[in-house]
Each structure stands twice: as structure tokens, then as C-alpha cells.
VOVEX-844923 format. One record per atom (N, C-alpha, C): residue in three letters; z, y, x. Coordinates in steps of 0.2 Angstrom, whole numbers, padded with zeros to 4 digits, always signed. Layout:
AlaZYX
...
This chain:
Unk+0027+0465+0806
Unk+0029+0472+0808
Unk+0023+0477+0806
Unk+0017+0474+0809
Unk+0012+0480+0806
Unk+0010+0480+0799
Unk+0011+0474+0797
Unk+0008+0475+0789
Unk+0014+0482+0785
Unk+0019+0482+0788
Unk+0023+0487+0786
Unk+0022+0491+0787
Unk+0018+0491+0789
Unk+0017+0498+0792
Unk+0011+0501+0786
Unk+0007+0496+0787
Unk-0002+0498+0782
Unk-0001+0496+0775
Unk+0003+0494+0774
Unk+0004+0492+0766
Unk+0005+0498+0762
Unk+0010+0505+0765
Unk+0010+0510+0759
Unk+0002+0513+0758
Unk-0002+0513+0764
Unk-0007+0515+0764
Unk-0013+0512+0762
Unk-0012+0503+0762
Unk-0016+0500+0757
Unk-0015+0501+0748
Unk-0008+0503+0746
Unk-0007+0503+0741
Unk-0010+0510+0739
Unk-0008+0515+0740
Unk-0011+0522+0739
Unk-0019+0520+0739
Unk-0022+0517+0744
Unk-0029+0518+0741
Unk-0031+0513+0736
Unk-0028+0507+0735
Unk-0029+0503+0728
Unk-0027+0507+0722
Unk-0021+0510+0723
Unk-0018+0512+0716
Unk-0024+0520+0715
Unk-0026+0522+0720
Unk-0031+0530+0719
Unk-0039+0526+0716
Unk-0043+0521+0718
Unk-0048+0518+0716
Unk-0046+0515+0708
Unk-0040+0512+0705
Unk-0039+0512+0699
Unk-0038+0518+0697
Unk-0035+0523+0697
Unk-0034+0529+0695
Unk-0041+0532+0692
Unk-0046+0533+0698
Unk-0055+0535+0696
Unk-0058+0531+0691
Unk-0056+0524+0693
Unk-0060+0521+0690
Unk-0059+0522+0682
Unk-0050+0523+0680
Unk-0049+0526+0672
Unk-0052+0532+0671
Unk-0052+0537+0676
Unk-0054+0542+0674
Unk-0063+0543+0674
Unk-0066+0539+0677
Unk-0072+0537+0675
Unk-0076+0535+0668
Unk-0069+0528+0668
Unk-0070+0527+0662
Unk-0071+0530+0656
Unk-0067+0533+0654
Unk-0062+0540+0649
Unk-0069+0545+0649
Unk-0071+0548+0654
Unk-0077+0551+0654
Unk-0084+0550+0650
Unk-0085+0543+0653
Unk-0092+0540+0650
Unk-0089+0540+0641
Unk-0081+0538+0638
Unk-0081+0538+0634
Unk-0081+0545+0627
Unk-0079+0550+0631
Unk-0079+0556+0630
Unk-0086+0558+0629
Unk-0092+0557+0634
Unk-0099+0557+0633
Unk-0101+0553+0627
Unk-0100+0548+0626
Unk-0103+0544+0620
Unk-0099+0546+0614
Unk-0092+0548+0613
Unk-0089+0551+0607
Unk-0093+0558+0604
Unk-0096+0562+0610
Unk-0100+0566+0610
Unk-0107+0566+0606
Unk-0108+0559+0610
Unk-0115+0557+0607
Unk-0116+0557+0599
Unk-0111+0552+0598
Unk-0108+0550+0588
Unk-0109+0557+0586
Unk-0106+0563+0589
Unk-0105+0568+0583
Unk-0112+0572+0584
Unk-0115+0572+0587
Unk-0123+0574+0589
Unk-0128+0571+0583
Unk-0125+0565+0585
Unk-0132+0560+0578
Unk-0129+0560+0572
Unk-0123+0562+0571
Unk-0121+0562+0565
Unk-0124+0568+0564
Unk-0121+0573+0568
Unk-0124+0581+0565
Unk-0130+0582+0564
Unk-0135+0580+0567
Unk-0145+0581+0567
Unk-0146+0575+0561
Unk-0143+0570+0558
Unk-0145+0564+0556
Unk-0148+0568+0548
Unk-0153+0567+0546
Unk-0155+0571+0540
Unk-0152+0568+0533
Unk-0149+0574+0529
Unk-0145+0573+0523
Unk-0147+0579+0517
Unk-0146+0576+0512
Unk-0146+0582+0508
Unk-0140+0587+0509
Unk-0134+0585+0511
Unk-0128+0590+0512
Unk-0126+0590+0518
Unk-0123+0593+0523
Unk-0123+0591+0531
Unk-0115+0589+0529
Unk-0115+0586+0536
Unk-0105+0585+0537
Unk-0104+0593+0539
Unk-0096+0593+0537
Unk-0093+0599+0541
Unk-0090+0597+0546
Unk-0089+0602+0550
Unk-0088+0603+0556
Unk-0080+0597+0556
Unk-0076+0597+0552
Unk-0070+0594+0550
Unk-0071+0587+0551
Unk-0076+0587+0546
Unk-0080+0578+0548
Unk-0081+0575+0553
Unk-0086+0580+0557
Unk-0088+0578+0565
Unk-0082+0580+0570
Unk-0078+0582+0568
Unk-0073+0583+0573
Unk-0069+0575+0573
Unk-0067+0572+0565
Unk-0062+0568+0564
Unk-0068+0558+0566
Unk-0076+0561+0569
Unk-0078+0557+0569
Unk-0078+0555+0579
Unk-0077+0561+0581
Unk-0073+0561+0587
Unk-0068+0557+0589
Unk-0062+0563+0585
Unk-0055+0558+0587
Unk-0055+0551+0585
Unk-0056+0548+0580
Unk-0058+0541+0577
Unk-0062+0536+0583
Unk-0068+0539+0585
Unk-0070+0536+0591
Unk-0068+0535+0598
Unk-0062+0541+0600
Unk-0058+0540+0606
Unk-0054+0538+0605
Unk-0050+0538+0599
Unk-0041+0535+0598
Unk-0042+0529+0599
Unk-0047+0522+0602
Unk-0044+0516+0602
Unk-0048+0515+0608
Unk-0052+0519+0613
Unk-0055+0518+0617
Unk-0053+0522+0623
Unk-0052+0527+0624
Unk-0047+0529+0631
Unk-0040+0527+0633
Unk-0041+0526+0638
Unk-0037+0523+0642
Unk-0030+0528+0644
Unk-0024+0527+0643
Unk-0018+0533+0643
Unk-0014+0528+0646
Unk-0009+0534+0648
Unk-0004+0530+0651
Unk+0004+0535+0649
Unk+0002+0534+0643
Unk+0008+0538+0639
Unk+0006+0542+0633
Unk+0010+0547+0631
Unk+0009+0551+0624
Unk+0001+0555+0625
Unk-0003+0558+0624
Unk-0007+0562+0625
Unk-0006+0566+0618
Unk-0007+0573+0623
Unk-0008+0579+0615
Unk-0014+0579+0611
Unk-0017+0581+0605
Unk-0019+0580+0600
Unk-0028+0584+0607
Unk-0032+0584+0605
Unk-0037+0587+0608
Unk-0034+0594+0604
């Protein structure tokens, strides 16, 4: 009888500690996508990337590393 009772509330708080922890994730991953377009952009060249490049060196580095849980809009 008690576990009925504290089960909706064990589950809430496990399903809410996975929910952070995606969203943690996702974070650190969006930081390091950041990082790529940084090094790319300072890295010394005779011609620079355009802005186009570094944008497509972003989406490229998140599209197979964030964590979703359904459609996502374009950045």
C-alpha cells in the first residue's frame, strides 16, 4: 500500500535527474561545437572560412551528438 503511494514520486524524481542530465549533456555539447567554430575561425590561413562554413561546422558537429527526443527546428 505505501509503495503506492511513493512510487509516483520516485518516478518524478528519476524521470526529472534524466531529463538534467540530457540537458547537461546537450550543453557541454553545444560548448564544444562552439569550441570547433572558434579554432576553425583563429586557425591561420591564407583565405579565412566564411561565416557559412563555420556555421555548417557547427550544425555538422551537433547533428549526431545531441540528445532529442523528437523533431528539432533548424538552429
Amino acid at each position: 500500500m505505501e509503495f503506492v503511494l511513493v512510487l509516483p514520486l520516485l518516478l518524478i524524481i528519476l524521470f526529472g535527474i534524466i531529463e538534467f542530465s540530457v540537458l547537461m549533456y546537450d550543453k557541454a555539447v553545444i560548448t564544444n561545437a562552439s569550441r570547433e567554430a572558434a579554432r576553425e575561425w583563429i586557425e591561420y590561413r591564407p583565405t579565412k572560412k566564411t561565416f557559412t562554413e563555420i556555421d555548417n561546422i557547427v550544425q555538422n558537429y551537433c547533428q549526431n551528438r545531441l540528445i532529442t527526443f523528437g523533431t528539432v527546428s533548424p538552429l
